[in-house]
C-alpha positions as CSV (number, residue, x, y, z in Angstrom):
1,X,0.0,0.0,0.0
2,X,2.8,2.6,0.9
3,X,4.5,1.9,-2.4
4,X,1.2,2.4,-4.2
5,X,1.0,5.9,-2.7
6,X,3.9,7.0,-3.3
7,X,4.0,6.1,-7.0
8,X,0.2,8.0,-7.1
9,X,2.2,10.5,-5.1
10,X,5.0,11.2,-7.6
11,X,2.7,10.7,-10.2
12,X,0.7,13.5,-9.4
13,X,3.9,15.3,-8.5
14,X,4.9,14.8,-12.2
15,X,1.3,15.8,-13.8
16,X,1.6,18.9,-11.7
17,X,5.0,19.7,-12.8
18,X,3.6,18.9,-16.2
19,X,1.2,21.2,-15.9
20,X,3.1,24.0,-14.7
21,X,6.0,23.8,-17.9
22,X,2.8,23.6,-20.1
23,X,1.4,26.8,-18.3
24,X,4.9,28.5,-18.5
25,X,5.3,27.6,-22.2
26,X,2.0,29.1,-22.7
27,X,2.4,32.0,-21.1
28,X,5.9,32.7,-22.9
29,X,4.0,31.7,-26.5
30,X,1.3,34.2,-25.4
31,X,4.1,37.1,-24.5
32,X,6.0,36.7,-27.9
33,X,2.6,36.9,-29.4
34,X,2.3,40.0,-27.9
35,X,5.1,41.1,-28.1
36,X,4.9,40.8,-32.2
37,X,1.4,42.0,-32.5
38,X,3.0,45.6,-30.4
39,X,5.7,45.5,-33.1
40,X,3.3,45.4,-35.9
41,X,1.6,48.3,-34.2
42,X,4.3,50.0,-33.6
43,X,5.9,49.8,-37.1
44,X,2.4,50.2,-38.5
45,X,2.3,53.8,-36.5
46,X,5.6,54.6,-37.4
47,X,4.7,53.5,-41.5
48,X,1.2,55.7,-40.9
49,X,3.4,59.1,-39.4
50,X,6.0,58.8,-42.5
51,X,3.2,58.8,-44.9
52,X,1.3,61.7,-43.0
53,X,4.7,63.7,-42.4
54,X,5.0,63.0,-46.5
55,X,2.3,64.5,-47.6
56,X,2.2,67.3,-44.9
57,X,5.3,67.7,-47.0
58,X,4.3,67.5,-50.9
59,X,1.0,70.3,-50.0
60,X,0.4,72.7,-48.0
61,X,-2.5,75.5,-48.1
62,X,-1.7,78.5,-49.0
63,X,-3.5,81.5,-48.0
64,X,-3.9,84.2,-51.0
65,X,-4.8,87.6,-49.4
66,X,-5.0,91.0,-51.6
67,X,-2.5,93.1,-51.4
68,X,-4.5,96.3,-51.0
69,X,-6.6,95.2,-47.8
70,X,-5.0,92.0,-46.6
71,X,-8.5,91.1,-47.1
72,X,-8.0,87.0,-47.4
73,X,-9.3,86.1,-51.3
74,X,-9.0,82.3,-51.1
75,X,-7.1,79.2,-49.5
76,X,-5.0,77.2,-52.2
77,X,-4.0,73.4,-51.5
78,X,-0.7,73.9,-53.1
79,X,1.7,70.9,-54.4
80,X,5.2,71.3,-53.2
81,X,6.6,70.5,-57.4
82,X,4.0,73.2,-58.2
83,X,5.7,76.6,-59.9
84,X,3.8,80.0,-59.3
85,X,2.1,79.9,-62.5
86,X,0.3,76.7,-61.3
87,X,-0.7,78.0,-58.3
88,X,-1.8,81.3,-60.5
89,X,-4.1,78.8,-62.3
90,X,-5.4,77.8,-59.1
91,X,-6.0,80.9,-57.9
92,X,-7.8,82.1,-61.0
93,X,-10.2,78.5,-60.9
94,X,-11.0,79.5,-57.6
95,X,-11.7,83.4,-57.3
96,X,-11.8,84.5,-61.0
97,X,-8.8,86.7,-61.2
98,X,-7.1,85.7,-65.0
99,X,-3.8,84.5,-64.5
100,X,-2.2,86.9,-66.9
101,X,-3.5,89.9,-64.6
102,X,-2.2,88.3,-61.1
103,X,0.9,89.5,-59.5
104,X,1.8,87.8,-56.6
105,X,4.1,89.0,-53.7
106,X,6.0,87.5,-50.8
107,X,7.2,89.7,-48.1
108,X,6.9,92.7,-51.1
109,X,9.7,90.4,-53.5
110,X,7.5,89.5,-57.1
111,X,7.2,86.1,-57.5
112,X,8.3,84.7,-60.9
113,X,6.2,82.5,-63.0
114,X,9.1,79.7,-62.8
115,X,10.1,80.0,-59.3
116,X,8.9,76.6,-57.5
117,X,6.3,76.9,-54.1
118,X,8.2,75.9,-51.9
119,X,10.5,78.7,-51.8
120,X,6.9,80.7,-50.5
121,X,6.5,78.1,-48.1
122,X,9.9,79.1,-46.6
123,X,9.0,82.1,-45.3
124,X,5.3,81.1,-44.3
125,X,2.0,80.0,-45.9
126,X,0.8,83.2,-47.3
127,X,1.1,85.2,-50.6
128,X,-0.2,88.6,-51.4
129,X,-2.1,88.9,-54.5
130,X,-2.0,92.4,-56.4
131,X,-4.7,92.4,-59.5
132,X,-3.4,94.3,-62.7
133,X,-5.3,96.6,-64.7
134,X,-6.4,95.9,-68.2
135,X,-5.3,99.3,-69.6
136,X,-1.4,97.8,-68.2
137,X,-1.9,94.8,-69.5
138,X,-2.8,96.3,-73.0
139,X,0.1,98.5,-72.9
140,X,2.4,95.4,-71.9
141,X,1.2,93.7,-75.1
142,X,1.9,96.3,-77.0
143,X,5.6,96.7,-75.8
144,X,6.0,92.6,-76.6
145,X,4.4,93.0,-79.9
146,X,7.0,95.7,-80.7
147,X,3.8,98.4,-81.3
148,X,5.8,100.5,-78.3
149,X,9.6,100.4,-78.2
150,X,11.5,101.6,-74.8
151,X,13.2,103.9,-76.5
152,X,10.0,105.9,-76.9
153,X,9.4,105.9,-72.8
154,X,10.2,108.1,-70.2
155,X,12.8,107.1,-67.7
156,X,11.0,105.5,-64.8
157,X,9.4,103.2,-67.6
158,X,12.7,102.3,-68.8
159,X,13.1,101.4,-65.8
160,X,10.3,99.7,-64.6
161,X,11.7,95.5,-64.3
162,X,8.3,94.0,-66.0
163,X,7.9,96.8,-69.0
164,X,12.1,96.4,-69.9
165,X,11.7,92.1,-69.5
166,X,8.8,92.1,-71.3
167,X,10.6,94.4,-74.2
168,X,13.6,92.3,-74.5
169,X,11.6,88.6,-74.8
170,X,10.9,90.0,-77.7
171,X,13.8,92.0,-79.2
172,X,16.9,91.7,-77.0
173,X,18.0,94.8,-79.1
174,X,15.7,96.8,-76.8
175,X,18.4,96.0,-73.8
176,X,19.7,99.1,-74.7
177,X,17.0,101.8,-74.3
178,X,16.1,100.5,-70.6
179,X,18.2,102.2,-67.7
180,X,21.2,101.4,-66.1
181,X,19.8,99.7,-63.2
182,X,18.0,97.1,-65.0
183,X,20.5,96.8,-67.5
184,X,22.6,95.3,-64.9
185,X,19.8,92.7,-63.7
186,X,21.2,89.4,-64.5
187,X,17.7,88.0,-65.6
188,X,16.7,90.7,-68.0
189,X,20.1,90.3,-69.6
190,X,19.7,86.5,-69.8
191,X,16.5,86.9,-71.5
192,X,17.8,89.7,-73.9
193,X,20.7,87.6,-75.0
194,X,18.6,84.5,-75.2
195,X,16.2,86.6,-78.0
196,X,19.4,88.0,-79.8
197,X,23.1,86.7,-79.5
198,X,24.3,90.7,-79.8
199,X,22.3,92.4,-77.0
């Protein structure tokens, strides 16, 4: 009988030892399970906050206000690859303004047509938007088409940036007739040359 017991004895002992390594090996398959199913979450977070920082990164709203009241006109969802002249065509789809009569302005600097977005976004989300007369844009036609030449201008046309770039597009020749201070602006001399080799 004594024997008896104690082989139920150990024999329980072992079932219970059994039972505790089966309890311990589920307990350490449940932790790694965890353990992987946080690192999924974790790298699914971390996949989410590139994404979002991304495209925080490729648009950005810009905020177009006049620059005669500082009045706000519209909101723009601008891309980051966008040049101003896309967001001009944004601006005229959403207020109305042809694109050909905006000028837009950055801390008082002109924008050019080719300079990217992001250089606004730089120096903040905003852009002031000045709207230019037909009777200017007339005359600016005019001075492209070669119907005005600068040499027939007063002086503070001749040396107005926009009137002299728009001359030399044109006829690089007409370099000559704008003033000394624009003369010795890189870009209007880059565009005069590029119309004629000897301007």
């Amino acid at each position: 009988m004594a024997a008896h017991a104690a082989a139920t004895a150990a024999e329980a002992l072992v079932r219970e030892q059994a039972g505790e390594a089966a309890a311990r090996r589920a307990a350490k398959a449940e932790a790694e399970r965890a353990a992987q199913e946080g690192a999924r979450r974790e790298e699914a977070r971390a996949r989410w906050a590139t994404k979002a920082k991304e495209a925080d990164q490729r648009w950005k709203v810009l905020r177009v206000r006049s620059a005669v009241d500082g009045r706000e006109v519209c909101a723009i969802p601008a891309g980051r690859t966008w040049r101003v002249e896309q967001l001009k065509a944004a601006i005229e789809a959403a207020e109305g303004t042809p694109a050909k009569q905006q000028r837009l302005l950055r801390d008082g600097h002109l924008l050019k047509d080719d300079e990217e977005v992001r250089a606004v976004w730089a120096h903040g989300e905003e852009v002031a938007l000045v709207r230019i007369d037909d009777s200017w844009l007339s005359f600016l036609d005019d001075v492209g088409d070669g119907l005005v030449s600068l040499g027939d201008l007063d002086e503070e046309l001749r040396g107005d940036r926009e009137v002299v770039l728009t001359a030399v597009r044109g006829r690089g020749l007409e370099l000559r007739h704008a003033s000394s201070i624009v003369r010795a602006d890189r870009e209007v001399v880059i565009e005069a040359v590029r119309c004629d080799g000897d301007a």
